[in-house]
N, C-alpha and C positions, 0 to 999 in steps of 0.2 A: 831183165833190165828195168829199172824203174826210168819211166817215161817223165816221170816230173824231175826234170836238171838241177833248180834250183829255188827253195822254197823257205823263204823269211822274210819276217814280220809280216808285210803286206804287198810283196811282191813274189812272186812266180815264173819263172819257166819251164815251157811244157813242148816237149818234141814232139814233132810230126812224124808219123808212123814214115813218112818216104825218107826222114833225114833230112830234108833237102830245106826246112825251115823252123821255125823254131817259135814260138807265143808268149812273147811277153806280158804279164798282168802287173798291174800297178793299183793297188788301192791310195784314195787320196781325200781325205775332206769330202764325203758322200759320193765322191766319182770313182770307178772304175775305166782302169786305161786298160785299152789293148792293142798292141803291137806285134808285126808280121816282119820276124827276120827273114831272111833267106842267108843260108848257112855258106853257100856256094862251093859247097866241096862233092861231089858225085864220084869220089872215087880216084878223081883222073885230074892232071893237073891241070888250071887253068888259063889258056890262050893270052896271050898278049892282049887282045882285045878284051877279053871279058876283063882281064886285072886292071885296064885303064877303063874299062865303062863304070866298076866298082868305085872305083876314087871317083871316078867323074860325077858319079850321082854323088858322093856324099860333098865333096867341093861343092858343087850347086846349088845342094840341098840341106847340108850340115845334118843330114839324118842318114844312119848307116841301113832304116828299115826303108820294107815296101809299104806298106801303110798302116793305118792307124785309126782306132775309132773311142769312142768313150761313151760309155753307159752311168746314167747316175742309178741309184741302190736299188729303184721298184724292178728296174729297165734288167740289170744283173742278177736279181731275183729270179723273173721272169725268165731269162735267158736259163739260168740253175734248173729250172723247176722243168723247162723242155729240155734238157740235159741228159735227165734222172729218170 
């Protein structure tokens, strides 16, 4: 199974060997994004509560991920090169 979901132009998604989330990359004007979904599907259907805590952070939050950080080009270089 290829682990890379979805890969063009300058964006990226990459699975997590658990499933359970999922890695956004974003290239942009010298910055690189990256973004932490969580998939929220384990198999088993998901509680009342978990389906209302899901909307409820994105309502609050207007962001469907768990976080986010951004590296500019030396900083994602560096990150590559401890990769590899």
């Amino acid at each position: 199974m290829n682990d890379i979901v979805l890969k063009k132009d300058e964006k990226c998604f990459v699975m997590c060997d658990c499933y359970g989330h999922v890695l956004f990359l974003e290239k942009d004007e010298g910055l690189t994004y990256f973004s932490v979904y969580e998939t929220a599907y384990t198999g088993g259907k998901l509680s009342w509560y978990e389906r209302i805590r899901w909307c409820w952070n994105i309502i609050l939050t207007g962001k469907p991920y768990t976080d986010s950080f951004v590296l500019n080009n030396n900083k994602s270089k560096e990150l590559a090169n401890f990769l590899s």
